[in-house]
N, C-alpha and C positions, 0 to 999 in steps of 0.2 A: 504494500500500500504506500500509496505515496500521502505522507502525513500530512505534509503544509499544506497541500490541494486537498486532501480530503478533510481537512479541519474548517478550513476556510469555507468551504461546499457545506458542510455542517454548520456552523455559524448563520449560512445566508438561511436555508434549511430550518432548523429552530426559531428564527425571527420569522420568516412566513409563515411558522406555524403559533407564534404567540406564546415561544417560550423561551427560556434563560437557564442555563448553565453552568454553574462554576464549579471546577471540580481541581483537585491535585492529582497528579499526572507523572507516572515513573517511566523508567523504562526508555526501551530504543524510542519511543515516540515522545517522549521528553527531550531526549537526544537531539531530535531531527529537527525539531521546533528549535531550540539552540541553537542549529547549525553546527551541531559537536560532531553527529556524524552525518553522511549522506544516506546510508543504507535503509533499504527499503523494510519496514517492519509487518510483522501480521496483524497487530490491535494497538490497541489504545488501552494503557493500563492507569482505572484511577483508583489509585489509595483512597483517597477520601473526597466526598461523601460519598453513601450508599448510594449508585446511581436510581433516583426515583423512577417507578413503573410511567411514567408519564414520558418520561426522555428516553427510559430504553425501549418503548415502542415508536418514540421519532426517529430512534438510530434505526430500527427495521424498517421503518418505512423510509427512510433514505438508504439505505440498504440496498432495497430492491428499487428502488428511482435511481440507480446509480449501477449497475451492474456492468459499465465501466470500469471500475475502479476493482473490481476483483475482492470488494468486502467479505471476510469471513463471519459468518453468524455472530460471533459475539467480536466484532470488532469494537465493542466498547465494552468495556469490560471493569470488575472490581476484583479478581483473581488474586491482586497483590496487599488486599484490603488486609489478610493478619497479619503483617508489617507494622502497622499501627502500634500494636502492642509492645513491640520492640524498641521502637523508635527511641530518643533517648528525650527527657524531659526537653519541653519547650520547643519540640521541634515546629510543630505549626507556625510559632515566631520568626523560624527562620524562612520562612518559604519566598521564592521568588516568583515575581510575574512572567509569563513566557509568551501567553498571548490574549491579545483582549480585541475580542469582535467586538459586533451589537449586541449578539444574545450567547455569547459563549464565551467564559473566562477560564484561562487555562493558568494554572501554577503548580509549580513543582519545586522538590525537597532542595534546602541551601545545601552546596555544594558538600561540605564534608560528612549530611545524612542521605544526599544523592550515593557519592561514593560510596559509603558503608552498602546500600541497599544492592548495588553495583557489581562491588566486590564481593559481597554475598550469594549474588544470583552467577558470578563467574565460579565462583567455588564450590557451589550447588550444581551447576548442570554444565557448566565447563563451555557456554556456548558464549560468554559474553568477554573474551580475554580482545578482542578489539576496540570495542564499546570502550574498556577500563584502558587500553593503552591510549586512545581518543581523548580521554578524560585527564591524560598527564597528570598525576596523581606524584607530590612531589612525595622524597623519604618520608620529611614531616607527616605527611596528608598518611601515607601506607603506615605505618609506625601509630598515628591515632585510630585509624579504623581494625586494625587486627585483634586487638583484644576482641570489638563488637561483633566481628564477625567471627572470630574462632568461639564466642559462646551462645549463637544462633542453633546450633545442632548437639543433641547430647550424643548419639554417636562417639566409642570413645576413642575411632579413628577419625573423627571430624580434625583435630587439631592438625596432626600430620597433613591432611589433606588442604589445611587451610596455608599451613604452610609452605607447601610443595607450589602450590599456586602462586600465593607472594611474591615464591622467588622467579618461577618463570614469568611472571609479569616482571617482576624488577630488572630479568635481564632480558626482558623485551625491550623496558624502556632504560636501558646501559645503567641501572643502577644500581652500586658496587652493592653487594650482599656479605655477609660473614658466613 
């Protein structure tokens, strides 16, 4: 899916139907709205809020008005919503703006509760190690997020595994490890 077009599409969409949206937004389509990466994503992931039955039957019905765009059924989606519970106090406070239609506001997690969620999901399913080298994550920024994400999984290989990843990211992005 191409996000910025289809976000946009969605915006005009919601206003001719006499609704509003705001919602926080992770993920490669966080991403692509930033312009951090280009890559093309399957959904639209939002933390928060619950998306209301009122908007997730306007996403189907642009959906299927758009079959252009190769939308997958739940292209909008709240899949990443028990992240919440993780999050680390205050995070809401840090959220930044990424984009603001007429009836569609989009924001997503300040950069070092991006990252964690980020590195998390690279560690977890091993598909996002470009996303996080995109994200140039300095020593500092890796070095604050590893505790949070090595105690995501009680697994009692999760550590190993979070840190076997660390490093091949670090020496993705040339940075010396011990």
């Amino acid at each position: 899916m191409d996000v910025k077009k289809t976000i946009q599409l969605f915006d005009a969409h919601l206003k001719r139907n006499g609704l509003y949206f705001e919602a926080i937004i992770i993920g490669g389509a966080a991403l692509n709205v930033m312009a951090i990466i280009k890559r093309e994503t399957m959904d639209v992931d939002c933390l928060d809020p619950a998306i209301p039955s009122e908007i997730k039957a306007s996403a189907e019905q642009f959906r299927s008005a758009h079959p252009e765009l190769a939308l997958s059924e739940k292209w909008l989606n709240n899949g990443p919503d028990s992240l919440v519970r993780d999050l680390e106090d205050g995070w809401k406070g840090r959220v930044i703006s990424i984009f603001e239609g007429e009836a569609l506001s989009l924001k997503t997690l300040g950069r070092i509760d991006l990252l964690k969620t980020k590195l998390f999901a690279y560690c977890d399913r091993e598909t996002d190690l470009q996303d996080c080298i995109a994200l140039s994550p300095t020593p500092k920024e890796l070095e604050a997020c590893f505790q949070w994400v090595s105690e995501r999984d009680g697994n009692p290989l999760w550590i190993d595994n979070v840190k076997a990843h660390f490093t091949r990211l670090k020496t993705a992005l040339g940075i010396e490890h011990e």
